[in-house]
N, C-alpha and C positions, 0 to 999 in steps of 0.2 A: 204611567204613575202619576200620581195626584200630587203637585209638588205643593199646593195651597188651598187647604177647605174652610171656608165661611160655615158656620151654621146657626141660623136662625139669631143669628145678630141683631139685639136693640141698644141703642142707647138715650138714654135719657140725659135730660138738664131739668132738675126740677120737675114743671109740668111740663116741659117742652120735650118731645119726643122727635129725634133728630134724626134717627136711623130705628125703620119698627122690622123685623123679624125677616131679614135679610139673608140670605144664604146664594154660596157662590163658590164654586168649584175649579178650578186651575191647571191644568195638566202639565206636566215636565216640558221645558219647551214652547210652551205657548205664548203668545201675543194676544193678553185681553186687554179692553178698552171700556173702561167706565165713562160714561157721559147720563146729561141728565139736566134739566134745567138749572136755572142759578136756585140755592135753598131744596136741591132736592136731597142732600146728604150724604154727596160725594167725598167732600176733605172729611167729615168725624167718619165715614166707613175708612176709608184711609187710612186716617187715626187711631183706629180700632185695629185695624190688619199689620200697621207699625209698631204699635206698643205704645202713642203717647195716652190714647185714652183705652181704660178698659170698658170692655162692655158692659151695662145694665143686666145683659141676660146674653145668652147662647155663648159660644166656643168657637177659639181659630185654632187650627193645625196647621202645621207646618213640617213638610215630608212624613207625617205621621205623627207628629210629636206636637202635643197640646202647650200652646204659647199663651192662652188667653188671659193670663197673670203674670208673662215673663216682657218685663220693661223694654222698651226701645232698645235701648245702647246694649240689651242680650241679648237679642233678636237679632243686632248686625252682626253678633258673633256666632248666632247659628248660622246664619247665611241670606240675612235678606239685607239689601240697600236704599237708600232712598232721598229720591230728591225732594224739593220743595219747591213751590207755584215762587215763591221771593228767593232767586237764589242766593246760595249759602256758601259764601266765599270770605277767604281772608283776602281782601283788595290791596292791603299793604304789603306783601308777598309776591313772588313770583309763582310764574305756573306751577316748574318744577316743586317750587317747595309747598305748593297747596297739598298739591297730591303726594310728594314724598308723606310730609306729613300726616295724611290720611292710611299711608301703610306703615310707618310708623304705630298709630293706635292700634292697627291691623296686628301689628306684631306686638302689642302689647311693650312697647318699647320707651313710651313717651312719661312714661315715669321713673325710669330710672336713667342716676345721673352720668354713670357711663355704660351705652346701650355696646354688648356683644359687639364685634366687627362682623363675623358671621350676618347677626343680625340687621347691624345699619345696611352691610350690604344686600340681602335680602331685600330688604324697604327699597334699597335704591332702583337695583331690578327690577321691582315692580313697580317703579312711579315710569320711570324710561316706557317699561312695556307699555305700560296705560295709555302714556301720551301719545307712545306709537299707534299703538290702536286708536283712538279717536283723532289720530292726525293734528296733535299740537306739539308736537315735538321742536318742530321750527320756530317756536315762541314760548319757550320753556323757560327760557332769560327775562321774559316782560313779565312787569306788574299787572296784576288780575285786573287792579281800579283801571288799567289803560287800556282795556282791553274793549271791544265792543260787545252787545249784549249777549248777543249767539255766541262767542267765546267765550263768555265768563261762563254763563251755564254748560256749555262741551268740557270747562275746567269742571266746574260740578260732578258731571259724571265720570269723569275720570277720575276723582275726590273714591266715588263713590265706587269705583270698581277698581279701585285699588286696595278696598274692604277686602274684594274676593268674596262677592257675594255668589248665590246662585239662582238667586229672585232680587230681581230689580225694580222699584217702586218710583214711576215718575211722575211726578207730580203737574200737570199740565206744562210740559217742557218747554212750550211753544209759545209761554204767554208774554205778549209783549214786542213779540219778533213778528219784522219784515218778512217780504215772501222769502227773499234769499234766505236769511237766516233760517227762516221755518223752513225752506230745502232742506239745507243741511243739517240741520238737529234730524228731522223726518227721514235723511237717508241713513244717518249716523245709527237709528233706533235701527230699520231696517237690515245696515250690516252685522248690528251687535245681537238682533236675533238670527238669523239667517245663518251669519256666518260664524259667531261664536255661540249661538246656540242658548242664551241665555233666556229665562222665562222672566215677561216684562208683563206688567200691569201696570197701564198709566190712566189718567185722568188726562181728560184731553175735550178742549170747547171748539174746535177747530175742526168740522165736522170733513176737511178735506185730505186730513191727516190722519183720522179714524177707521176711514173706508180706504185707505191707502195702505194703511200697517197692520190693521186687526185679522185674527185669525177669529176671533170673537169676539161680541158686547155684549156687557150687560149694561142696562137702562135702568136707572134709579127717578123716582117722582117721589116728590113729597116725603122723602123719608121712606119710601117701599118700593119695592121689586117691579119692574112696570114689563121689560121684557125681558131677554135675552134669546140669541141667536148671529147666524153667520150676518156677515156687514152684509151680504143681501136681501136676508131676512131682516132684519130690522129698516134697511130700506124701503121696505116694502109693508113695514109695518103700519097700519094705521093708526092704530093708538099712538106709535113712538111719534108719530108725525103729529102730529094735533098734539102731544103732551111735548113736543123739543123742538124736533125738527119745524115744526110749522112757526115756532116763535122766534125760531131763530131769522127763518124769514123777515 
C-alpha cells in the first residue's frame, strides 16, 4: 500500500522556483531519506508534503486521499507528524507535560475548560506510553530547557507520537548532535520503524545515518529529482556523488 504519493510537485516564490516537478512515492512502512545539497529544495518539498506551504502545481496524497489544499494542523489529524530541523519544545515544562500536552490536542481536549476524565485520562496514557517507548520515562519530572540536546529533540518526538500519527516526518533529527547523541536519536528512528512499524521520511545531512536507516532515497538537486534508489544504489551513483556526496567531501 502507498501510504504517501508526491506528484509532479512545483513550487514557486515569485521567479524563484524552489522545487520544479518532483514526484515521490512511499510505501506503508517504509523508511525514506531525502538528502540533497544545501539549496537543493529539501525543507519547501517538506513543506509541501506537511501542509505549510501549497504547491504551485501537482498533488499529495495521503493513503489515498488528496491533501494538496488540507493545512498542516489537518494533516496531523489525518495521521501524519512532524518534526522540525529547530526543535519545538516548550523549555519551561517538563517532559511529561510536553507530551501529555501534545495528546491532549490529540484528543481534541485543549479547548475545553473541563476536559472528560475518560478523556484527560486517555491523554495521560498515551504521554506515559510515548515516553516509554522512546525511553524518557526516568526524566518525565525535568524541565525540557534542562535537558541536553539529544533529549530535548527524543522530547520532540514523543510530542509528536503522541499525535498518533501513522507517517512520521523528521526533519534532519540529527542536526547539531554529537556522535552519541546522533547514536541514539539513529537507534531511537531505527526501533520506531522496525519495531513499531511506523513509515518515516526524514531529511537527513548526515550521510552516515542515511545509509544506516534508509530503506530508500530519494536525491533532490537544484530544485529537481536527481535520483532515487536502494542506499546502495545511490552509493554507487555517480551523478549523486559529484551532485552531494562528492561536496560533502
Amino acid at each position: 500500500m502507498t501510504m504517501l504519493e508526491v506528484r509532479n510537485v512545483t513550487k514557486r516564490f515569485g521567479s524563484l522556483t524552489a522545487v520544479k516537478d518532483v514526484s515521490m512515492a512511499v510505501k506503508s512502512g517504509e523508511l525514506r531519506a531525502i538528502i540533497g545539497p544545501n539549496g537543493a529544495g529539501k525543507t519547501t518539498f517538506f513543506n509541501m508534503i506537511s501542509g505549510y506551504f501549497p504547491p504551485t502545481q501537482g498533488a499529495i496524497l495521503f493513503e489515498g486521499r488528496d491533501v494538496t489544499r488540507i493545512p498542516a494542523h489537518a494533516r496531523v489529524g489525518l495521521g501524519m507528524g512532524r518534526t522540525f530541523q529547530i526543535t519545538e519544545v516548550f523549555p519551561e515544562l517538563t517532559v511529561y507535560e510536553n507530551v501529555l500536552t501534545a495528546a491532549e490536542v490529540a484528543a481534541k481536549q485543549t479547548l475545553k475548560m473541563i476536559p472528560s476524565r475518560a478523556a484527560a485520562k486517555l491523554a495521560g496514557d498515551v504521554a506515559g506510553e510515548m515516553l516509554t517507548l522512546v525511553a524518557l520515562a526516568g526524566k518525565a519530572d525535568r524541565l525540557v530547557g534542562e535537558l541536553a540536546h539529544g533529549d530535548q529533540r527524543i522530547t520532540e518526538i514523543a510530542m509528536v507520537l503522541a499525535q498518533l500519527p501513522r507517517l512520521l516526518l523528521l526533519d534532519e533529527p540529527t542536526a547539531g548532535m554529537g556522535d552519541q547523541e546522533t547514536y541514539e536519536i539513529t537507534a531511537l528512528i531505527r526501533r520506531l520503524h522496525r519495531e513499531t512499524n511506523y513509515t518515516i521520511v526524514l531529511i537527513e545531512h548526515d550521510m552516515r545515518v542515511v545509509f544506516h536507516l534508509a530503506d530508500y532515497i530519494t536525491v533532490l538537486d537544484r530544485g529537481s529529482l536527481l535520483a532515487e534508489g536502494t542506499p546502495k544504489e545511490i552509493a554507487a551513483s555517480e551523478v549523486v556523488q559529484a551532485a552531494y556526496l562528492g561536496e560533502a567531501k
